[in-house]
N, C-alpha and C positions, 0 to 999 in steps of 0.2 A: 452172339458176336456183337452186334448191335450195343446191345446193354454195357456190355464189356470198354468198348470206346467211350461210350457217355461216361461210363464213369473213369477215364483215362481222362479226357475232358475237361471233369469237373475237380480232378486232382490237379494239371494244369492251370486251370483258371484258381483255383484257391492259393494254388505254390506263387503261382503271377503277384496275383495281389498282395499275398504274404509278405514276400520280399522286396515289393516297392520300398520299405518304408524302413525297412534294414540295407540295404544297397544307398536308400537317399539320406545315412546316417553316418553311414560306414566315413564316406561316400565312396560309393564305388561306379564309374560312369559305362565304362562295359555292361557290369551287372545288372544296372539299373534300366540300362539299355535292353538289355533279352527280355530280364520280367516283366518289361511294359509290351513289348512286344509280344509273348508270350499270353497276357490279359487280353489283349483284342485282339489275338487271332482268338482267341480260348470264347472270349465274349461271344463273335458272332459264329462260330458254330455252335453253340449250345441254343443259340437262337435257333437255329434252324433244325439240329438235331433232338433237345430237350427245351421246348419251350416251358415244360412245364416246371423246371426247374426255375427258370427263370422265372415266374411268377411267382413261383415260392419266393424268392431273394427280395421281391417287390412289395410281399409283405413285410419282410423284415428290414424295408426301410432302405435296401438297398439295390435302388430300380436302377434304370441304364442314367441319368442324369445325375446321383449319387458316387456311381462305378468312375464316369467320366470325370468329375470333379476330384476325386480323392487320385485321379493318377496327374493332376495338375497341380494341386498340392505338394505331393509328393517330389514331383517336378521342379517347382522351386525351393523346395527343399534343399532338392542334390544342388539344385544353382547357389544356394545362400550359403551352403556346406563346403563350396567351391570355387569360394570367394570372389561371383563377378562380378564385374564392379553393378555400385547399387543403378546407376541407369539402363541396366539392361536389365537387372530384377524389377526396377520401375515398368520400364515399358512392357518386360513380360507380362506383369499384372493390371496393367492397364489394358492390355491386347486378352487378355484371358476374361476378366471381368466384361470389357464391353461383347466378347462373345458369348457370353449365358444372360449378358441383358438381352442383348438381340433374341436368343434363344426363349427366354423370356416374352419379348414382344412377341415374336412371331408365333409363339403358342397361343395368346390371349386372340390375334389375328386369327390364326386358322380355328378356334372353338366360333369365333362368332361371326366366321362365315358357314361352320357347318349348321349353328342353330337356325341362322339366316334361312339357310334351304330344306330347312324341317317344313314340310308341306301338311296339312292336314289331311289331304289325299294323293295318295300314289295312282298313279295311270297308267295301264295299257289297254293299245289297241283302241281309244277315242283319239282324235285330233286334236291335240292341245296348244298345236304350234302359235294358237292367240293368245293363250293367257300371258305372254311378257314372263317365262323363267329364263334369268340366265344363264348362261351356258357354266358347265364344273370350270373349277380351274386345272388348267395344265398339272397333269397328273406329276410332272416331277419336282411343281412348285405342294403339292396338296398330300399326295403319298408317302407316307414312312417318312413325314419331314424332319421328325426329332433325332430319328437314325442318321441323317445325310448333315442336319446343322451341327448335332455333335459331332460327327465326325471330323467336323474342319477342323479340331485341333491337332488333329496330328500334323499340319504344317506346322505348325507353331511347335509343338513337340520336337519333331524331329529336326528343325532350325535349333533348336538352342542346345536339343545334344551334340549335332554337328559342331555347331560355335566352342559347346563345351571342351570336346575335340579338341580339334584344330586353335583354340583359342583367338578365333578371328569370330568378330563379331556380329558382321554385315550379314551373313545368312538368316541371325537371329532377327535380323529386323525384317528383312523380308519377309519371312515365317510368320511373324507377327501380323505385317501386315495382310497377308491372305487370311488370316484366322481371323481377327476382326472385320476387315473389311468386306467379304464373301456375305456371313451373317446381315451385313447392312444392307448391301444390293438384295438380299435375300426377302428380306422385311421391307422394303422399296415395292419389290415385284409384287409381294402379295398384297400390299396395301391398295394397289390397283384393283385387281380382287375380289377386295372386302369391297371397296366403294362398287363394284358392279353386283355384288350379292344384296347391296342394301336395294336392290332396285325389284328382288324376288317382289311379286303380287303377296298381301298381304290376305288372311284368311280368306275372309267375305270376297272378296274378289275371285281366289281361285276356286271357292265352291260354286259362285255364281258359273264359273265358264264349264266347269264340270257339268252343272245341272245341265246346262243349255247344251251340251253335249250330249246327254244323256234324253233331254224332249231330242232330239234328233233322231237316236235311236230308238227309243221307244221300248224298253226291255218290259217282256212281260212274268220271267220266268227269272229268278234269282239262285245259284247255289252259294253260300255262307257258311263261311269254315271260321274256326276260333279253336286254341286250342294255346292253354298257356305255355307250354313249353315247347312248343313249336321248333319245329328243325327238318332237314332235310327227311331226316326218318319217318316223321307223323304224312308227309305230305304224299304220300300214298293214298290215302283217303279221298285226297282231293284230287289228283292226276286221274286216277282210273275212270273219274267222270267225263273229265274232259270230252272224248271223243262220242261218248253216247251224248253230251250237253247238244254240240256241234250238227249233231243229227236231227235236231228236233221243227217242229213244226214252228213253235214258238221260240221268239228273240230272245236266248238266255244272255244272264247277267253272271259274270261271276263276283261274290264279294270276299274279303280275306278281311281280317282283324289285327296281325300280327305284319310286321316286317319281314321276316323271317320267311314267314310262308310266300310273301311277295317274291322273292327273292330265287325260291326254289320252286316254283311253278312251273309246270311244263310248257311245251309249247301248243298255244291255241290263237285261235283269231277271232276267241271270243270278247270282247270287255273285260276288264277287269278293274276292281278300285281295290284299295288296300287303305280301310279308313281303321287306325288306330286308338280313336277316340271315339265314346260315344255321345258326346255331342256334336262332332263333324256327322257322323252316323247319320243325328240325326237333322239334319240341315238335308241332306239328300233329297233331290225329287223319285222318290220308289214309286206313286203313287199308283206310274200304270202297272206292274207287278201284281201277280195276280196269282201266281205260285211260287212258292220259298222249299227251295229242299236245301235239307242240314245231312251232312254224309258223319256228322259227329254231337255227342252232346259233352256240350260246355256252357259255365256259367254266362259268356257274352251273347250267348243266343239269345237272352232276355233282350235284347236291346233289339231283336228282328223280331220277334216274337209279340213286340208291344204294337205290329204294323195291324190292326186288324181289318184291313181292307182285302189282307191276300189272305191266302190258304197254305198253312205249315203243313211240310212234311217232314217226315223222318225217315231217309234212306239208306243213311247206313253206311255202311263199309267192306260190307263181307256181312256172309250165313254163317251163322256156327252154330253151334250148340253153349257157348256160354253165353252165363246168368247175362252180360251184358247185351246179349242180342235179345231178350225180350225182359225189358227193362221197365221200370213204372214211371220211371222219368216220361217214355215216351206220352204219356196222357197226352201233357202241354201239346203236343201237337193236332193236327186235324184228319190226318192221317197217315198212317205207317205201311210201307211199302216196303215187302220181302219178296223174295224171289217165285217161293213156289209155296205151296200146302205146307208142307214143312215149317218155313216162317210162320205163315198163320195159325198152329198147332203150338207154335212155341207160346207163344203170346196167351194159350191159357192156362198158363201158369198166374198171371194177373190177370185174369179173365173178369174179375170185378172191376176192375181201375179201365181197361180199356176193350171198348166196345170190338165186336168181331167186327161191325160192319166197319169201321174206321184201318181195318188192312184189309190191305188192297194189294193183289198177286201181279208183279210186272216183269220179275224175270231177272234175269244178269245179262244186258246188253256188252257187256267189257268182256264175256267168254270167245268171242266171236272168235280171235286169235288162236286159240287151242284146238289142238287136229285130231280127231276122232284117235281112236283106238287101232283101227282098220287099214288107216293110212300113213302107221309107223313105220318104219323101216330099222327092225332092230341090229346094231353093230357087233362086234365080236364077242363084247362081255357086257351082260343086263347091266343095267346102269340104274342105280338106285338114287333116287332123290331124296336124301334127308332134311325135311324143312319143319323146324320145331318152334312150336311158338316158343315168346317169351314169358317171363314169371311173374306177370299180372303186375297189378296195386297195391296188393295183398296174397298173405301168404292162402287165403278163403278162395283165392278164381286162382291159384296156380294149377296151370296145364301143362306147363312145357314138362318134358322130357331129359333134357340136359341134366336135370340135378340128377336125379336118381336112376336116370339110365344113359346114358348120354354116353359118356365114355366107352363103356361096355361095347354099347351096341355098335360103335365104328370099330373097335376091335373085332367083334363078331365079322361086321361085315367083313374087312380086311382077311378073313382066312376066308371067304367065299367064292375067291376070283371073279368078282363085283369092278364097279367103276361107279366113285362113290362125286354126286354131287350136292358138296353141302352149302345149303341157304339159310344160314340162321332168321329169326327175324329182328327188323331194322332195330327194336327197343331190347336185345339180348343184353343181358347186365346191366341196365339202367334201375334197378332196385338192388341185384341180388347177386354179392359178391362169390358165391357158389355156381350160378350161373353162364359168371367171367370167365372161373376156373376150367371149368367144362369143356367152354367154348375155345377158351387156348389148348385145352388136351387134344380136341379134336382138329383142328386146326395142323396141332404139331405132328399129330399122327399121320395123318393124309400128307404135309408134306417130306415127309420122310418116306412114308411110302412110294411116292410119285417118284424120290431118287433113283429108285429101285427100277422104275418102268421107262427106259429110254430117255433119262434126266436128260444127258448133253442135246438129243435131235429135239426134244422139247424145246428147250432154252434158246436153241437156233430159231427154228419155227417163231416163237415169240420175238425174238429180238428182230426178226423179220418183218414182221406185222405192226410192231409197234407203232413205227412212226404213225402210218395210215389210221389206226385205232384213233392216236392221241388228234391227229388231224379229223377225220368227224367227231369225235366228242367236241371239238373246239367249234365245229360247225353248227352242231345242234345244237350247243348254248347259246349261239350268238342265233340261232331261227326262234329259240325258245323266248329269246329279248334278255337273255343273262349278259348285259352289254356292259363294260367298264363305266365308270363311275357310280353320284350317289341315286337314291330315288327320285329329287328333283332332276337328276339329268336324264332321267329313266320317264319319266314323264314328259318333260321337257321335248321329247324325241318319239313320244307315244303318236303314232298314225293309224289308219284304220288300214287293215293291211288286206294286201290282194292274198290270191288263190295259189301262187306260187309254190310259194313257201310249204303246203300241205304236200305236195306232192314229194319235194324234196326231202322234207322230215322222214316220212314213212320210207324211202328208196335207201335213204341213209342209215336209219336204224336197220332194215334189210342186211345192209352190206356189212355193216359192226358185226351184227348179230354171226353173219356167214363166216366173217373174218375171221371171229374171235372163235370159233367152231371148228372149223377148221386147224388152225393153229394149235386147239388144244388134245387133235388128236382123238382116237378112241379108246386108248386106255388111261391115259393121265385123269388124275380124280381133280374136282375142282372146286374152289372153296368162293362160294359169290356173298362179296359184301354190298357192293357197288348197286345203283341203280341201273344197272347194263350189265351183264344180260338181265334181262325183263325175267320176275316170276315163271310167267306165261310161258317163256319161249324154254326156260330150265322143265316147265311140263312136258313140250313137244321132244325135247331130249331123252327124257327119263324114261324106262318103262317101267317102274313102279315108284310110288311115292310111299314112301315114313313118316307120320308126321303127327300130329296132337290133335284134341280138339282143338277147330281154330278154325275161319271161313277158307283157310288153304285146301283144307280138305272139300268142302262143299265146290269150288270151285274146281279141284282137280276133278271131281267125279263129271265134267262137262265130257271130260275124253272118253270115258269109259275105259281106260285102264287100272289095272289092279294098284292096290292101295290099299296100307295100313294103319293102323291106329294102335297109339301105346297105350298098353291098360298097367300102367305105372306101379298101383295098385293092387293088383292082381287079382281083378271083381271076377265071381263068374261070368264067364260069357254072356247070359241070359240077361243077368244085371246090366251087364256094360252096355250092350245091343239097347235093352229098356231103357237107361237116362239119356244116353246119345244117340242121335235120331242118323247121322251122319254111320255109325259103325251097322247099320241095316246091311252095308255093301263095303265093308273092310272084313282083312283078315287081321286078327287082333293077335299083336304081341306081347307077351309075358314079359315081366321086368326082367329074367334072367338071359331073355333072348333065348328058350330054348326051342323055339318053335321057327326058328328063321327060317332054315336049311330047308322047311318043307314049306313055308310059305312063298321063296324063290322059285320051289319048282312050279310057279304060274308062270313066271316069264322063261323060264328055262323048256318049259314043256308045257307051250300056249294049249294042249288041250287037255290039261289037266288044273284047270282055272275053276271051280267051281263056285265061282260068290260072281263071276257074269253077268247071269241072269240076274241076281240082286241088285249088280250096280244098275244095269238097267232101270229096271223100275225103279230104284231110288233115284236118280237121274231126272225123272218127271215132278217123284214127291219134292224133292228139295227146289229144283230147279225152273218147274212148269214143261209142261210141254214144249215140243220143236216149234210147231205153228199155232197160232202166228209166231212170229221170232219175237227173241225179249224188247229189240227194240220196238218193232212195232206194236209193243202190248206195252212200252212203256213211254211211247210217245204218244199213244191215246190214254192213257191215265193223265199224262198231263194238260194235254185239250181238255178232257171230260171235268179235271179240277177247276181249269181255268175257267172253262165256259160256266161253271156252277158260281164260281166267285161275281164271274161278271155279273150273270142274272141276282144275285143276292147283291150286287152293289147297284143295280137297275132297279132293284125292289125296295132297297132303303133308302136310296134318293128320291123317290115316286112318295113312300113314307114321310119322309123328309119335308118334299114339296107340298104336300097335302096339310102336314101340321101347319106351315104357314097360315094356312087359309083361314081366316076370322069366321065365330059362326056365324055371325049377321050375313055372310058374301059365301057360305057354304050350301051348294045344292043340296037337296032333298036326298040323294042317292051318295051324298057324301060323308064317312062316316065320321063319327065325335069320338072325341079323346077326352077320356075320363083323366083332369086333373088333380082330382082330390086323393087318387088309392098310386099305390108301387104299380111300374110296369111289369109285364108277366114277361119282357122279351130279356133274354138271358145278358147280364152288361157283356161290355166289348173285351177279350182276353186282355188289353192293354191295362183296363180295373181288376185283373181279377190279381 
């Protein structure tokens, strides 16, 4: 239905602008009157309903400052076609021109106050309130201002069809003059502005206050994300650390490379910078930093990587079983931290390229959330969680499910008297228009189905909830620091924050969570795009998972409920069970789905579960043991890295200090440095 109006829409908006120029010929002033009218109402809904049409138009030359000029043209057209006299076509043209120079000025204005507040580092959570940023400008002189200066024509517009009218003239000058004059006071206001934007601290100044921020703090522990196409989607990666970072012994640092990721960062009240360039990078005081964990690899890690005073990790994102979790990339680092034996079994597959001893078992701190098996409380109808990856880089690591079963299998489900929650993942269709397809079949199916299951008491229920929903979401953005304006004002406003705020995050995402659970009822099936509900909290829901290779799986197996794996393929069992270390404790589906009906009877008749005992003990191999807890096994992996760095930079400064020494002023018991041969100590990874 949707579709259907866009393109009602975009026949409107074409018929609009069609007939300007026939109507301003004819002349006809009625006429000319609807199809302008008709163009900007047609304009700013397609804004809003089909922007992407509109971008299209923008390539073809005919962006919104285009659009607006040719229905001004047209305009005096009809006037010259309708013979006013020439001082009112004067002045029209006089009052139409000085409003796109204005519009003109005030563009050149607002770019080079936004360049002005391009910082070379973004800031939260240090005190920045000295570095001298000024404050944004008034969001209604700075926001969508090409939108609001164009639109001043329509005074002037519909002044001189009135005048046309009526054949009285005085409307049209007034018209006039708001259309011109508004633009001028407009470029006035912002000119003010600019001169307090030229006042933003230039580079060197605002790394120096950063630094001196940063010797306050004293960060000894870094995590460092980079990831070129950065988006709300990717930042999973980086969020799930957060609250294990927050636990630790040692002062973490968070760093980001990208704006993007700045921007959609959760909430912590740990540091954070967001340096975009690698030579602010490297202006940074890191020196006391002493371990670097990377939860991704990408090409900008070279730029952390060249620090060799600390110790690189590589931590990852998730367990799986794909080729990307035991990677040769990982070499470059110092070492690689996986969850359990598992991890460490994968890695010898490159068993030449990196050493056993360099991974190191710490556990999944971020499971904590997820509730046993034991302490489910299952509802009227099993509730299946379908969470499938997405279709890799290459068509070489595709895992997802979607293409070649995907459809199928929500149909399957759908005759099972099921309650289906589906999660795709965040990058579904970012390669593979096959993928997209899938993912709207399923989508449409489930919600057609859901018409069927108590549609209208739904729809109340939610329309119920809503407000309250939309009200904490707006709360936790603003705890997370997702505050209006740009990054210089996001910095500009960066404090070191109290204890507060932690408590009310977690109580709040509680209440969302109950809310939205609630509301949706126990048989309505639910389709989660959103970063709310949490992964995590769709596990404590489900009592069985569907789902690919992919760390969803490793991580679901924290609960010990039943879970499956798609064998796409259609490998023997044997086979399948041997390359994926995760299907030891899955029951495996055939592409045809014909082994469903007897796979549900685990949760339909909990004692007829027989892979139990398997997830069990796969549970330990992947995961590690209960005790110590992940955290505590992985907040002494990071003392025991750090304290190793320290002593190795205690050792090569004592080196260091000792080379000074002339031999004529060297004791007996002090040893010589052969400078004639190579030294045998391995160069620093920054040469290598």
């Amino acid at each position: 239905m949707r579709g259907k109006a866009d393109l009602f829409l975009v026949f409107l908006f074409g018929a609009g602008f069609a007939l300007l120029p026939v109507f301003a010929l004819m002349p006809s002033l009625w006429g000319f009157a609807a199809a302008s009218a008709v163009s900007y109402l047609a304009d700013e809904a397609l804004h809003v309903r089909a922007p992407g049409f509109i971008r299209r138009l923008a390539t073809l030359q005919f962006n919104r400052t285009m659009r607006f000029a040719a229905r001004t043209v047209m305009l005096l057209a009809l006037a010259q076609r309708m013979n006013v006299p020439e001082v009112v076509l004067a002045a029209g043209l006089a009052a139409f021109t000085t409003h796109y120079a204005m519009v003109m000025l005030y563009t050149a204005l607002h770019r080079g106050i936004r360049l002005r507040r391009v910082l070379p580092v973004a800031v939260r959570n240090l005190d920045m309130s000295e570095a001298g940023i000024p404050a944004h400008p008034p969001a209604f002189l700075y926001r969508r201002f090409l939108r609001k200066l164009l639109h001043l024509d329509v005074a002037a517009h519909a002044a001189l069809l009135a005048a046309l009218a009526t054949g009285t003239w005085y409307p049209a000058g007034i018209g006039y003059a708001v259309t011109a004059g508004l633009p001028v006071a407009a470029v006035l206001a912002l000119l003010a502005q600019f001169r307090a934007a030229r006042r933003t601290p230039p580079r060197d100044e605002l790394i120096r206050e950063v630094n001196r921020q940063l010797a306050g703090y004293r960060p000894e522990v870094a995590l460092y994300f980079s990831f070129a196409a950065v988006s709300r989607d990717f930042m999973y990666q980086v969020n799930m650390w957060i609250e294990t970072l927050e636990q630790l012994d040692r002062r973490p640092l968070i760093i980001l490379r990208e704006h993007a990721s700045f921007r959609h960062l959760s909430r912590t009240s740990l540091p954070v910078l967001c340096v975009p360039k690698a030579d602010d990078l490297a202006e940074l005081d890191l020196s006391g930093v002493r371990v670097v964990l990377y939860p991704g690899n990408a090409g900008k890690n070279v730029h952390m990587l060249r620090i060799a005073e600390a110790k690189h990790v590589f931590i990852g994102h998730g367990d799986s079983d794909k080729l990307a979790s035991s990677n040769r990339v990982s070499k470059v680092y110092d070492e690689i931290w996986v969850a359990g034996r598992a991890g460490r079994d994968r890695y010898q597959r490159v068993r030449h390229a990196i050493s056993d001893d360099a991974i190191v078992e710490v556990g999944r701190p971020q499971l904590a959330p997820i509730r046993l098996h034991a302490d489910h409380t299952p509802g009227p109808l099993p509730v299946v969680l379908y969470a499938p990856t997405w279709e890799g880089w290459s068509d070489d690591d595709c895992h997802t499910s979607l293409i070649p079963m995907g459809v199928p299998l929500i149909e399957k489900l759908l005759t099972q008297n099921v309650r289906v929650i589906y999660k795709p993942h965040p990058l579904t269709g970012k390669r593979s228009p096959e993928a997209t397809a899938a993912d709207r079949s399923i989508r449409a199916m489930l919600t057609a189905d859901n018409e069927q299951r108590d549609a209208a008491r739904a729809q109340e229920a939610l329309a119920a909830v809503r407000p309250r929903l939309t009200e904490i979401r707006a709360r936790l953005d603003e705890l997370a620091g997702r505050h209006e304006g740009d990054y210089a004002e996001q910095t500009r406003g960066a404090r070191v924050p109290g204890h507060d705020g932690a408590a009310e995050w977690h109580e709040l995402r509680a209440e969302w969570h109950r809310i939205y659970w609630d509301s949706r009822g126990p048989v309505r099936h639910d389709v989660i795009l959103s970063q709310l509900p949490t992964l995590y909290e769709c596990f404590n829901q489900a009592d069985i998972l569907i789902s690919d290779v992919s760390s969803v799986v490793a991580d679901f197996v924290a609960g010990l409920k039943p879970y499956v794996l798609t064998n796409a393929h259609d490998l023997p069992d044997e086979e399948f069970r041997a390359a994926y270390t995760t299907a030891g404790g899955a029951y495996l589906l055939d592409r045809d789905c014909a082994r469903l009906p007897e796979i549900l009877r685990s949760v339909r008749e909990p004692g007829h579960d027989p892979m139990a005992p398997h997830r069990r003990t796969l549970k330990e191999y992947v995961l590690g043991p209960d005790t110590p807890t992940s955290m505590e096994r992985f907040n002494a992996a990071v003392n025991a890295l750090a304290a190793r760095s320290e002593a190795e930079m205690t050792e090569r400064t004592a080196e260091r200090d000792q080379s000074l020494v002339f031999p004529s002023q060297r004791t007996d018991s002090a040893p010589r440095i052969d400078l004639t041969g190579p030294s045998d100590r391995p160069a620093p990874l920054s040469n290598v």
